[in-house]
TORVO-717134 format. One record per atom (N, C-alpha, C, O): x, y, z. Coordinates in pm, whole numbers, plus 50000, padded with zeros to 5 digits. Layout:
XYZ
...
***
This chain:
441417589055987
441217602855942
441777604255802
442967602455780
440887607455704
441057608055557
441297622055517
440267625455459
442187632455518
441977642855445
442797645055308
443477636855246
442457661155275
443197666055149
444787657855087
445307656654976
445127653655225
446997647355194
447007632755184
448047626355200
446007628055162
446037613655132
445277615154974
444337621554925
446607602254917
446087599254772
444597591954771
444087584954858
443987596954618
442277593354597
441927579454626
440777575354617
442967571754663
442457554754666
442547548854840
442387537654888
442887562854904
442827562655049
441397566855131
441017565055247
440737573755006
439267581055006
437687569054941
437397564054832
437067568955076
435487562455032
435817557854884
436927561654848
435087550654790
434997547454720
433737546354665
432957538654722
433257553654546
432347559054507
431977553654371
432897549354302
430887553154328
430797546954183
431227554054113
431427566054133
431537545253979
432357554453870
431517560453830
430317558553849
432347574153727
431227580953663
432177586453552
433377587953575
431467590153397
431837590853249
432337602353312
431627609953378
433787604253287
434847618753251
434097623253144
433787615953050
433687639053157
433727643253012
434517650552993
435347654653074
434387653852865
435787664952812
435787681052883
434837688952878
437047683352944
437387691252995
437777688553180
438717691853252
436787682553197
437007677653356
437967676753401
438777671153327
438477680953530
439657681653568
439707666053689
438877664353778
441167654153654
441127646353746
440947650053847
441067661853879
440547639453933
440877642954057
441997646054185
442887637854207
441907655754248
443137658854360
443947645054353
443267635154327
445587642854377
445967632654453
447017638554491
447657647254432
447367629554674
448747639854732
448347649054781
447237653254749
448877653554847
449257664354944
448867675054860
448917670954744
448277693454868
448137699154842
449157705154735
450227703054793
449457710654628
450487711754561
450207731854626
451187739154638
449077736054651
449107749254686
449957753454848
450497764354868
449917743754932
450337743555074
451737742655051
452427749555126
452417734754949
454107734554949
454447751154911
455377757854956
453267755954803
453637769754724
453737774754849
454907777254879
452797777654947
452367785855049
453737786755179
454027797255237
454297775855199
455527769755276
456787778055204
457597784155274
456877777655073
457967782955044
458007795055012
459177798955012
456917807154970
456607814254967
457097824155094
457767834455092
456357815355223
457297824455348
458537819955373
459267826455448
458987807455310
460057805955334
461167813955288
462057815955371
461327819555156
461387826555092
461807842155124
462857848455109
460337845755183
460407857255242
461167860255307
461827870055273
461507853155437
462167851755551
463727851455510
464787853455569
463347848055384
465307845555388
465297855255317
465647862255412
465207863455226
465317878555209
465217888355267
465537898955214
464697887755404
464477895655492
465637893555537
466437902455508
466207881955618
467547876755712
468197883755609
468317895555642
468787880555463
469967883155395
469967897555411
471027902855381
469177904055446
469667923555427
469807925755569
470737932855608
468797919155673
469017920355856
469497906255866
468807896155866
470827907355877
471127890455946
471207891756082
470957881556146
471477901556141
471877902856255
470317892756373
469357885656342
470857897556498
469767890856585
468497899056594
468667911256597
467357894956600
466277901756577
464997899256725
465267893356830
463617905856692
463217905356831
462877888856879
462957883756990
462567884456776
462297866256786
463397861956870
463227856656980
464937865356797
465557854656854
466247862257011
466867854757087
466067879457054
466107878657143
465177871357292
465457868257407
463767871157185
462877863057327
463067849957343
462757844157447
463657843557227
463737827257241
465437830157376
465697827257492
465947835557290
467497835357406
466777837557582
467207832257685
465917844357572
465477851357741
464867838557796
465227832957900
463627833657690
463087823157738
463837807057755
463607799357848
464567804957665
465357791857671
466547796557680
467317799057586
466747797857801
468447803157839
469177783457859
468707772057854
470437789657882
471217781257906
471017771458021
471547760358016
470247775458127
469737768158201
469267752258205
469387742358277
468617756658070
467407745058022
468457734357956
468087722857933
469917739257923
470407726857890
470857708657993
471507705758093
470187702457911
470577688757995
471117676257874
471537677857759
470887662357966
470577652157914
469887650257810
470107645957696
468807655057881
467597647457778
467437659957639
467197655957526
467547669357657
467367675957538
468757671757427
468737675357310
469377667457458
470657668257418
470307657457347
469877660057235
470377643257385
469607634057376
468467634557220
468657628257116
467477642657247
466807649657142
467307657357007
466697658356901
468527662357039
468777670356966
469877655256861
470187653756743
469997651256924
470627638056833
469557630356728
469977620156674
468407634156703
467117632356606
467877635656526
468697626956498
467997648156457
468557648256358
469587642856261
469697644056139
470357636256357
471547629456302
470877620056159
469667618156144
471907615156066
471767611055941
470867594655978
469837590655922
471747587056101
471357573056081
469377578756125
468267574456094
469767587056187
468237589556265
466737591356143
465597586656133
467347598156091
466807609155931
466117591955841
464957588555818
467937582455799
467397574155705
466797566655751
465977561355676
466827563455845
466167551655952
464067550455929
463317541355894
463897561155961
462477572255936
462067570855842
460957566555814
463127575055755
462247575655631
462097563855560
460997561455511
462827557655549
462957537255516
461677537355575
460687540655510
461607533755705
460387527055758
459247532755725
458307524855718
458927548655693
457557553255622
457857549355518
456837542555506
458647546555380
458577540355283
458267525755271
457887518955176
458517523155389
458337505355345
456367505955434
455357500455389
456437511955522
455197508355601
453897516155459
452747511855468
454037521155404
453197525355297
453137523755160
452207527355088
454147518355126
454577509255019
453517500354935
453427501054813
452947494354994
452197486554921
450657493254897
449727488354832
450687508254985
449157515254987
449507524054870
448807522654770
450387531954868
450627541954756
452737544854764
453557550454837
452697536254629
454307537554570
454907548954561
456117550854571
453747560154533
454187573254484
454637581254664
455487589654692
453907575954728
453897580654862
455347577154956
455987583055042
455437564454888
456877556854940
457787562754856
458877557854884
457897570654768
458747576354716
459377594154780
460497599154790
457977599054811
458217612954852
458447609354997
458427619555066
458637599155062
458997597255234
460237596255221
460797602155313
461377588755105
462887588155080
463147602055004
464237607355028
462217609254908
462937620054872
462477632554919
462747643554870
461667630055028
461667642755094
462067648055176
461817660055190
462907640855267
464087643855348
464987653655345
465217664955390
465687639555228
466647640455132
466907660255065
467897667455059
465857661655039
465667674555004
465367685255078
465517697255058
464887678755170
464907692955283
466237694555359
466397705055422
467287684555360
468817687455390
469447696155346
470217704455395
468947692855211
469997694555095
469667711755039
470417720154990
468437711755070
467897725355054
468107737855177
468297750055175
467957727055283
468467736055404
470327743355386
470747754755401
471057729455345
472467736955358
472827746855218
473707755455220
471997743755100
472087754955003
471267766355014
471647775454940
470447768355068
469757781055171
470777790455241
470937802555230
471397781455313
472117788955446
473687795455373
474467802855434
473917789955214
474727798755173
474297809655088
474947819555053
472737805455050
472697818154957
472567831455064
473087842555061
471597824855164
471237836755246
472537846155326
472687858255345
473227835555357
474657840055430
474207847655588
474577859255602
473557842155685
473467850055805
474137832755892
473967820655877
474917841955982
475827836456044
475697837356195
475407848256243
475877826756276
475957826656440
477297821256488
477857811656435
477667826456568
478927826556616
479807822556495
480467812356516
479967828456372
480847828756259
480337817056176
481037814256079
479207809556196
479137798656128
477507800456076
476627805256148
477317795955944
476157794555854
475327791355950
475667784056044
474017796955935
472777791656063
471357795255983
470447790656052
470847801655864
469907804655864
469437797455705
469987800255598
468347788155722
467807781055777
468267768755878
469017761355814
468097764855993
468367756156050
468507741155994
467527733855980
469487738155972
468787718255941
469067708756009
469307698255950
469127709256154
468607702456187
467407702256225
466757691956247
467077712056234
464967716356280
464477707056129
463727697456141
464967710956002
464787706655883
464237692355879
463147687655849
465707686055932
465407673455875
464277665056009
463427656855978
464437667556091
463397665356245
461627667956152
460657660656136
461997683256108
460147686456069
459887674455954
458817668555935
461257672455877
460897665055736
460347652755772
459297649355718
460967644155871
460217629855933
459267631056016
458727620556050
458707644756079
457567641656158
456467641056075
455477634156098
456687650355949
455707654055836
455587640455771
454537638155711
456747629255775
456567619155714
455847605855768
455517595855705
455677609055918
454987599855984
453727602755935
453157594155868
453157614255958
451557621855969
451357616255826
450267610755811
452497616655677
451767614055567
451517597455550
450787593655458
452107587855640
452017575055621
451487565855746
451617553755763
450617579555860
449627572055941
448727574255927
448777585955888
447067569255931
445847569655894
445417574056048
446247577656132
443977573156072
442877572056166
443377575456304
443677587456300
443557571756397
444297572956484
445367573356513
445767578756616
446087567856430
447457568656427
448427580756355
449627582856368
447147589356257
447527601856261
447957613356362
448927620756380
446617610556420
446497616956564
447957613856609
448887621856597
448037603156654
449387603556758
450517608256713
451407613656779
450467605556563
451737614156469
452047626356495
453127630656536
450707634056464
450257649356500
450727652556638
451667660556647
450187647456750
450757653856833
452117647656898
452617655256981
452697637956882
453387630156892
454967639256845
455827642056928
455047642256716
455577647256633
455817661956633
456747667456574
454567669956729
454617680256713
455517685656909
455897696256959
455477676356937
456147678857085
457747676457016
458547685556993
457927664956997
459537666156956
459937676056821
461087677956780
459317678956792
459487693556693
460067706256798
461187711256798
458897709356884
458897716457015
460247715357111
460837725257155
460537704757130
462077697857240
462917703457166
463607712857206
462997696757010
464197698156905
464317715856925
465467718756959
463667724856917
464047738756851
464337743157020
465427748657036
463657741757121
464237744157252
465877738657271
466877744457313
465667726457226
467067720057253
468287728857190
469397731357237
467647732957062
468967744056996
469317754157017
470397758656978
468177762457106
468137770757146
469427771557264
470587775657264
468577765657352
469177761057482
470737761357452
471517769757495
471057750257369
472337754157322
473317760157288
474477756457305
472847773457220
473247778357158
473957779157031
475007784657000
473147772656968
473427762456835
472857770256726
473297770456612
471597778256777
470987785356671
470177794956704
469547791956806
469837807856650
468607816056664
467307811156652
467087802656567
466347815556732
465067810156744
464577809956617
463827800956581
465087823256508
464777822356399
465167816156258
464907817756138
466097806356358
466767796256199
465917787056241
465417782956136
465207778356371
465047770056373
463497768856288
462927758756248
463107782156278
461297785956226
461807780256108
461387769456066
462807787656042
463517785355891
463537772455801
463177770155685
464307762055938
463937749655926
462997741355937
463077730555879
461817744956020
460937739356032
460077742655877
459287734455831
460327753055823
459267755555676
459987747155594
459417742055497
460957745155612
461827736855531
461677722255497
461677715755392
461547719555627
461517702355656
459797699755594
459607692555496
458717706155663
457447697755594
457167706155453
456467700455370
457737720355418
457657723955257
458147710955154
457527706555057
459417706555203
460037698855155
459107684355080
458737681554966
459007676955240
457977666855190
456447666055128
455797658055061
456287677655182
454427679355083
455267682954961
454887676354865
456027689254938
456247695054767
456367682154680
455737681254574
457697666054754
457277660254654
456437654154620
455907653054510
456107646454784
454267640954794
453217649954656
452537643154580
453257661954647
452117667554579
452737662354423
452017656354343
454467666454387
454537662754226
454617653154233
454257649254122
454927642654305
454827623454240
453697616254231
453447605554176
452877625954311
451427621854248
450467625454114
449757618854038
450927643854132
450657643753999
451417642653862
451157649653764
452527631553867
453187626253744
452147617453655
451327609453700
452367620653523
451357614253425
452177600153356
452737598953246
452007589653474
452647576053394
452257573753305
451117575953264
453557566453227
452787560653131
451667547053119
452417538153157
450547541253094
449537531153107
449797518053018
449887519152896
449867509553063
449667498453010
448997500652875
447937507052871
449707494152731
448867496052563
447557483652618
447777474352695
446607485952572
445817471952577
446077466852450
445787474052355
446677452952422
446627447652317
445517446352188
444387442752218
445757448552075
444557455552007
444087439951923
444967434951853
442897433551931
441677422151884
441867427751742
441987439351704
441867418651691
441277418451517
440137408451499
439987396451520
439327419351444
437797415251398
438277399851326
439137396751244
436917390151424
437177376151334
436027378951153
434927384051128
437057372551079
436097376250944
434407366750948
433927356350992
434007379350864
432957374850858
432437362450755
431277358550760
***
């Protein structure tokens, strides 16, 4: 499965044809409008929390629905995804497993993480909404969980997207129950984090593709005399 988020050399291959002046290259990377669109509500949401931090109707239905009950083993278990060895582990292996298809791609799988952490815990001070006395809004561990599932989906093809997709989208699902369950976080930090974690990685996926390297000079021939 080939779409919009795979770079142009992942796409059919088509005969060349003369650029003329003005033409715009072609797409490469991930949508650069879908990261705008991600942070945009992300955004929102945290200006909204910073004036209502308090608990709201979201996170009373997540509390009703994932009560304390639901805590066990295995979610617990789950909720250990997030941890750091878990995070670099992920993202290494989508960097190295795509590496040799697109460099630029192996680059936004190590720094897109990286940045949805790092963005999550400077979030949660600008915004300042607090659960049981402690920083919570945006979530990161939902963060860094969405940032590697988003990083599988950008460095599996054909079928193996698929399984990413839904694969990825169940332990997304466990992870924000699991915090719930816990009482670790409002239903609505974990949304927080989740815009966080795949805003994160499409944003750099979209700029490291469109960086303008510099090209090889072709060495310049001098006319043999006549």
């Amino acid at each position: 499965m080939t779409t919009t988020i795979d770079p142009i050399s992942d796409a059919p291959v088509s005969p060349p044809r003369q650029m003329r002046t003005g033409d715009r290259p072609p797409r490469r990377g991930a949508p650069l409008s879908l990261a705008c669109a991600i942070f945009g509500t992300l955004f929102l949401g945290g200006l909204v929390l910073a004036v209502e931090p308090g608990q709201n109707v979201i996170d009373s239905w997540g509390f009703s629905v994932f009560s304390v009950s639901l805590r066990s083993g295995f979610l617990r278990a789950l909720a250990d995804l997030a941890l750091g060895p878990v995070i670099v582990g992920v993202a290494v292996v989508g960097g190295a497993v795509v590496w040799r298809r697109d460099r630029r791609r192996a680059f936004a799988c190590l720094g897109g993480p990286a940045l949805a952490v790092e963005l999550a815990e400077l979030m949660k001070m600008i915004v300042g909404r607090r659960f049981e006395g402690v920083l919570c809004w945006p979530s990161g561990s939902a963060a860094a969980v969405a940032a590697i599932v988003t990083v599988a989906v950008l460095v599996t093809r054909g079928i193996g997207r698929w399984a990413a997709i839904i694969l990825g989208s169940a332990a997304m699902v466990l992870e924000i129950i699991a915090l719930v369950a816990f009482r670790w976080h409002y239903l609505s930090d974990t949304f927080g984090g989740v815009l966080v974690g795949v805003g994160s990685v499409v944003l750099v996926d979209a700029l490291v593709h469109r960086l303008r390297l510099p090209g090889r000079r072709q060495p310049t021939v001098s006319p043999e005399p006549v």
